[in-house]
Each structure stands twice: as C-alpha cells, then as structure tokens.
N, C-alpha and C positions, 0 to 999 in steps of 0.2 A: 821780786821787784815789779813794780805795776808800770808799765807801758804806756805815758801818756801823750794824747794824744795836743795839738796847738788848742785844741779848745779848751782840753782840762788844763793845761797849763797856765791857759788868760783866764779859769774861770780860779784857779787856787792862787794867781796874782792879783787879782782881785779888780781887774781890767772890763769885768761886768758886774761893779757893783759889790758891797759891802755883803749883803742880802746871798748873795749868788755865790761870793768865797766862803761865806761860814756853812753853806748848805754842801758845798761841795768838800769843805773840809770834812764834815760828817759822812759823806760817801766816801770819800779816803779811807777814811776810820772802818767802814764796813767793808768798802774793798778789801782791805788787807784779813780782816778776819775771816772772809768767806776764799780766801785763797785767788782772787781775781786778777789775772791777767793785764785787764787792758778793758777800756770803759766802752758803751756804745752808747748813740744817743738814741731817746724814746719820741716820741710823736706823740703821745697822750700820756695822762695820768689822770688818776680818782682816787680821791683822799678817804682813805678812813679816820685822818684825825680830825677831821671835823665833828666826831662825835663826842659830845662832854663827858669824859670821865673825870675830871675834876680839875683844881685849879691848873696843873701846870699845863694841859692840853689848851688854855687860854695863853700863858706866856709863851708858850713858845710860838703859837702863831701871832701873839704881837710884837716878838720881839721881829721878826722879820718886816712885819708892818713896818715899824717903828724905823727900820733901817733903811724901808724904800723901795722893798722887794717885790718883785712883779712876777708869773710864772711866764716862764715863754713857752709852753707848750699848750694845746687845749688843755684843760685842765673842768673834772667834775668834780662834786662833792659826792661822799657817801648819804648813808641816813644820820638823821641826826638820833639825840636819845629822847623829844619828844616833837609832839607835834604843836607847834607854835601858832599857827593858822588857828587851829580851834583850842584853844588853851583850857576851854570847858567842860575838855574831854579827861583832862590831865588827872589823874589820880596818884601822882606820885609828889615828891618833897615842890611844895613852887618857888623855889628857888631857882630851881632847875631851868624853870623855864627862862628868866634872865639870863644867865650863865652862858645856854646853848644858843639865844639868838646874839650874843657877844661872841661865841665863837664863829657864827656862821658867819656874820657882819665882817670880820676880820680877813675871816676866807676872802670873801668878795670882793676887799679891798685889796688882795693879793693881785687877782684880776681870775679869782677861779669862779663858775657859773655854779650859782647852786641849785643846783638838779635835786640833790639832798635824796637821792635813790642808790638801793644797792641794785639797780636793772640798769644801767645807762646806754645800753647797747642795745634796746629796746627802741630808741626812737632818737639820739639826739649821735652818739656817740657807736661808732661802727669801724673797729680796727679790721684794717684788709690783712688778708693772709699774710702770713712771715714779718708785718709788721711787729717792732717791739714797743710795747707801752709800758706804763710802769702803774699798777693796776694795785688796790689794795680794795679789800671787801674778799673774805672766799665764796661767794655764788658767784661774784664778777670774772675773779680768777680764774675758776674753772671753766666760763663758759666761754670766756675770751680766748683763751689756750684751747680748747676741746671742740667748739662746735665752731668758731669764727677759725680756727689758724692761726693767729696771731700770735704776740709770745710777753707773757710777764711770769717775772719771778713771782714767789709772794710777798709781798710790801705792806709793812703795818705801819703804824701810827707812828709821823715823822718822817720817816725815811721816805714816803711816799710824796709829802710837799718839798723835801731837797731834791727828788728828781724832778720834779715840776719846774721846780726854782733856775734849777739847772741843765734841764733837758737831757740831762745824761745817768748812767746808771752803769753799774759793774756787771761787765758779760759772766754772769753766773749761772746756776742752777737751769729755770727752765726755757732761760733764753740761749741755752747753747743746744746744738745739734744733739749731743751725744744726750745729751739728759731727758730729751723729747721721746726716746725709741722707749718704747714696750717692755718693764720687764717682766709682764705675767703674762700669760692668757687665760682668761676669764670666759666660761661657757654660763649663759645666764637661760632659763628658760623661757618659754616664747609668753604672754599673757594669757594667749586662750590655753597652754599645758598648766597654769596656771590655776585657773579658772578667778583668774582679776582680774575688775574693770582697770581698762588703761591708764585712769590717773592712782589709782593705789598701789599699783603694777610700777612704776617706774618711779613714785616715792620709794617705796620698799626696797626696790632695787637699786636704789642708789644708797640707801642708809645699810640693808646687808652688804655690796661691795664697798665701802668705808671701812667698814670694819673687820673685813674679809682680809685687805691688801690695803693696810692702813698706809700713807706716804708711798705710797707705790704708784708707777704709770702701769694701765691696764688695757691690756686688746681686749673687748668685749665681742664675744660673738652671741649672735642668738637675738639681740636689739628686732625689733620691726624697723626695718628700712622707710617703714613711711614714720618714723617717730617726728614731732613736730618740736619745730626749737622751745616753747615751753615745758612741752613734756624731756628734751636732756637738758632744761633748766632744773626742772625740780629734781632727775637723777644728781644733776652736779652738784646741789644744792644740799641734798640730803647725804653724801657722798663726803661735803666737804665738811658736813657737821661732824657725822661718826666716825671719819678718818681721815679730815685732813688732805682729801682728794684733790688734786690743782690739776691733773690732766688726766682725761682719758682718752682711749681710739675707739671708736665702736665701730666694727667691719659693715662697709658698703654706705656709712652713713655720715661720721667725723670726715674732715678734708686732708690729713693726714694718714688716716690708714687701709690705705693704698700704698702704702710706699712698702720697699721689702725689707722686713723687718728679722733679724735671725731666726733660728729655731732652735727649736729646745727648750724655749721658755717654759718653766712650771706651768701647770695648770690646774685651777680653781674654778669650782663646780657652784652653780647657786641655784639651788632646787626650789619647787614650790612651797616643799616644808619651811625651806629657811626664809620665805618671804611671809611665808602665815605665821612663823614665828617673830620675826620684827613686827607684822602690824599686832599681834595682842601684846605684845613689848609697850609700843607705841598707843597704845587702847585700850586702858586701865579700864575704861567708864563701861557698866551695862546698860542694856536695855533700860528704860522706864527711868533712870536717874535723870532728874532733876538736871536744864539745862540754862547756862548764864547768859551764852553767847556764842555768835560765832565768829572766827577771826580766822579771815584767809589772805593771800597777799603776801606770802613770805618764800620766796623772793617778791616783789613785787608785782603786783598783778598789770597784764600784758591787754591792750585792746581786744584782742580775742579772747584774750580771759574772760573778761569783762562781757563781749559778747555769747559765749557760752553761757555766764551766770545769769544773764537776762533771758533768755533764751529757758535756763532752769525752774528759776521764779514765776516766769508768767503765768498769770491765773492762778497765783496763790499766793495763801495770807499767814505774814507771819505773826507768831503768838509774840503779844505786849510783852511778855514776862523774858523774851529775849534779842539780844540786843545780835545786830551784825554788820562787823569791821570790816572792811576790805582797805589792806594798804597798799596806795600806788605813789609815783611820781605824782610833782605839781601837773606835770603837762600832760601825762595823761586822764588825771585828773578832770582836768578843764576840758580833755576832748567826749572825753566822758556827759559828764556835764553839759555840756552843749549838743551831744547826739539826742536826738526826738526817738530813733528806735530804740534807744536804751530806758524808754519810759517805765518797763517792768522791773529795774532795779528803785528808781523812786516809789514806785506803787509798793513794794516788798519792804522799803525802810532800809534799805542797805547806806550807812554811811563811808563815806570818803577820806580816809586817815592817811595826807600827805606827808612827806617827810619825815617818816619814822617806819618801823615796825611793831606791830604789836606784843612781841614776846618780850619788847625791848621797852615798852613806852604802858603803860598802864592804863589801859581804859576803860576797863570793863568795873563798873560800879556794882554791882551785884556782885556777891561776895558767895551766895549761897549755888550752887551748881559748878557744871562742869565749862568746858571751854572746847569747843569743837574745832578742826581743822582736817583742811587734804593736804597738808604740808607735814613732812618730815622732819625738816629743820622748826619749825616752829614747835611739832612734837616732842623734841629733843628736848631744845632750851628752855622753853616755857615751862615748866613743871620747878626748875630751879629758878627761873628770873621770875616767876613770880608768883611761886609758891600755890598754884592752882593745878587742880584736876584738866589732864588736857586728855584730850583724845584723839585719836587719827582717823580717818575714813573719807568716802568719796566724797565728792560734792553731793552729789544725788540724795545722799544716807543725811549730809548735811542739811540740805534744803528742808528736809521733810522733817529734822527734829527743831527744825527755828519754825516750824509749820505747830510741830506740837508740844511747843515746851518741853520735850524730855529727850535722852536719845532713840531714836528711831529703832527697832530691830533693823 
C-alpha cells in the first residue's frame, strides 16, 4: 500500500487540474509495480519523449496539451531526432522533420524550455546535491547522480513528462539511500600505465566498466583526481551505452564517495589490455581508409570542448572531401558563434548541429568512407543507427585525418 501524501491525493482528485490527475494516475500505475512506498517530489525534470519515434509520442503530448497541462517544475527538453534549424543538413525520411518540430511545439506549450540537449547541466540546468529531479536521457542520468550528487531514477519516455506535470515521482531505485551505496569495487588503471592519451583513456574506460558491472553501482579507484567534468561526462556516457551505468563513485573525485561505504565488496580489475581491447572493438577503420567525416559532440560538446577544438584546428586545413559535425545545445551554440577567439573553428569548416545528435540524425551525405569520433557512445550506436563504418580515436588522430582525407596512422 503506497502511502500518500495531501499532494498526491489533491493531485489523484484531480484538484490540480485534468492534465495533472491522468499524469499522476500513470505514476500510481508505476508506483505500485516498482514496489513504492510513498512518493517524493522533484525540483526538475528532462524529457526524453520529446524525441519523435512515431505517431503516438505526438498524441500523448497533445493530449495533455489539449487538457490544459502545464509542468510545475523547470522542466528541459532532450535531443530531438533531427535538426530542424538547418533542415539542409537532413538526410533522413523529410517527414520527419514536420513530425519532430509538432512534437517540440507541444512541449513548449506544456510550459517545458527547449534546450533540445542531452547535456542540460552544462549551462542552463544545475541540480544541487541530494536534490531529486526526475531526469530521463542516460548521459544526463549518470552525470546527474555521479558527478553533481543529485538523484534521479532512470525515467524514459512518458513517465518523465507525468513527473513534470506533477512534480512528484515514486521514492524508488536511485533516489533511495540504500540503492546509492557501492556494490563493486572497481580498480581502473592510471592513463599514463596505460600509455592513452586522456580523452581515449576515459572513453574506453567508461565503455569497458559498462560492461564489466553492467547495472551495477561502482567505487572506482585508480580515476586521476584532477579528471574534469567533461572527461566523467564521456566515462558516464560511454558507461551508460555498454551497460546501462546510471551511477557511479570515483574515490577522491564523485561527492558521494567519501562516505563509508561496507567492505567486502567484489572486486573488478580493468587493465590496459582490456582498454586497447575496447578501442580496436570500437576502431574497425585502418590507416589510409578513405574518410567521410567527422562527428563529435556526443554527449554534447561543452564550451571548453569547443575551446580545445579550436585550439586543435588552428593553422590547419581541412580536406573538401571531408565533412565536420560538432553537436551542441542551441545556446551554446550561439555562444559559440559569437566568440571572436573561436575564429579557428570557422577557418577549419567545423559546422554546428543543434538540437540533435548525430548517430541519431543523419548528416553526413557522402556515403563512401568512414565516420570518425572520440566518443564511445557514438562508436557504439552509430555503426547500427546508421549503418556506417565508424571509428573511435583521439581528437588529435581526428583533426589530422579531416586534414588528410583518410585516417591518420
């Protein structure tokens, strides 16, 4: 029997609206199957069903429209599944593009801001520790629980606009104490025992511990304490591709692990071999093969991303025969865009793919070559979403094969 509280009970009389009962009668529905106690409320939410998989991801956010429904909490969008901004770019059914600026539209008229990023914690959206938010996107997930403190279950498509709607959510999974605690420990090797540069180093190492301690919480030790939140962006990132990863602790560096945590826990070993083993996993493509493009930005690329790429590129030209995506947020976008020392990303030809991802949004018009990245999760998915030669490697390896049309040794 679930324990409700004067709010669920005015929010299931329907004493906040039509919109806000049917949403919370669907958390009832999930409550009771996840074993829930007793509801708490959230302080934020981010929608993954803003993303168009097909008709009924439109009805159901009009039927809330339609009844009047507003979210009371902030509320962000995810990515969408193209980029509507530049529709030029679009290589996939154009229908689509209709479809997905009707679902965005509907969003916005809920009263949710469309951000249309899986990074929103990057610049606009910042949960404080032990806050709970109700968070859908896994790069979001993980990074919200593991590097911020905060706490969100995992929240898919739907269930993520009824806690919006209703600012409440079922004290389950990783928003309870007990579910937060450690049950491995994980020894990772240092980069330089390695011998990887630090961004191949903590792709790799987030896509070998996914699949190491798939659905599992992990004390990692062996992390570099100076790791920077984009680099346990792209561990969690790749982490939550290959297993489903929604939290982890990394010793001396996560805000949670410090706390005392039992002992005894197993422990799981992730050696050099098994990260040189993921990247040629992840890095099909040889030498000299013929290249399409390059696409980076997955999770989405962070103002100092940005600033490092530029930083990369300066004083060099890339070859016509290859194209290079970078997907960000609109607004870091524009800040983009408007910085003067970012001039070596326009001199390079680097474009601007807001509101989508590219593993996810089809851009690349050259059909013949490969697809480069320093992303893990894009390494993952892209090879099935859409059916191209992808490859993994540093930025660096990167630059230098959009320098020479081919992959670089």
């Amino acid at each position: 029997m679930i324990a409700l509280a004067p709010i669920d009970q005015a929010l299931i009389e329907g004493r906040h609206g039509e919109a806000a009962r049917r949403a919370m009668a669907i958390l009832m529905r999930y409550a009771d199957a996840c074993g829930a106690e007793r509801f708490v409320s959230v302080e934020s939410a981010h929608i993954d069903g803003c993303l168009y998989h097909g008709p009924s991801s439109i009805d159901f956010a009009r039927r809330f429209v339609d009844l009047g429904g507003q979210v009371c909490v902030p509320t962000t969008l995810n990515v969408a599944a193209v980029d509507v901004t530049h529709p030029e770019w679009h290589c996939g059914p154009p229908e689509l593009l209709g479809a997905q600026d009707e679902l965005t539209r509907l969003h916005v008229e809920l009263g949710c801001v469309p951000t249309l990023t899986c990074a929103p914690y990057q610049r606009m959206l910042r949960p404080r520790f032990g806050q709970h938010v109700a968070w859908a996107e896994s790069n979001a997930i993980v990074f919200v629980n593991s590097v911020l403190g905060a706490r969100t279950d995992r929240y898919g498509d739907f269930a993520d606009l009824c806690a919006a709607l209703t600012g409440r959510v079922p004290l389950v999974g990783l928003h309870r104490d007990a579910d937060r605690v450690p049950q491995c420990l994980v020894d990772l090797v240092s980069p330089d025992h390695a011998g990887l540069p630090r961004d191949l180093y903590f792709a790799a190492a987030g896509y070998v511990l996914g699949k190491r301690v798939p659905g599992l919480v992990p004390m990692l030790r062996g992390l570099p304490r100076d790791a920077g939140e984009d680099e346990l962006k792209s561990l969690g990132a790749a982490g939550a591709s290959s297993g489903a990863l929604a939290l982890f602790h990394a010793e001396g560096i996560t805000p949670e692990a410090g706390r005392g945590w039992p002992d005894g826990l197993p422990v799981h070993r992730i050696t050099a071999n098994d990260l040189k083993r993921a990247i040629a996993e992840l890095c099909p493509v040889a030498p000299g093969e013929p290249v399409a493009a390059i696409c980076l930005g997955t999770p989405h690329y962070s103002l100092a991303e940005f600033r490092a790429l530029s930083t990369a590129v300066e004083g060099r030209e890339r070859s016509p025969a290859v194209a290079m995506f970078v997907s960000t947020s609109r607004d870091i976008a524009a800040a983009v865009e408007a910085d003067v020392t970012l001039a070596p990303l326009r001199a390079f030809g680097v474009a601007l793919v807001v509101d989508t991802c590219t593993y996810l949004a089809p851009v690349v018009r050259e059909q013949a070559g490969a697809i480069l990245t320093n992303s893990a999760k894009y390494a993952h998915y892209g090879p099935g979403n859409l059916q191209r030669r992808i490859g993994l490697m540093t930025l660096e390896r990167c630059v230098r094969s959009a320098e020479l049309g081919s992959v670089a040794p």
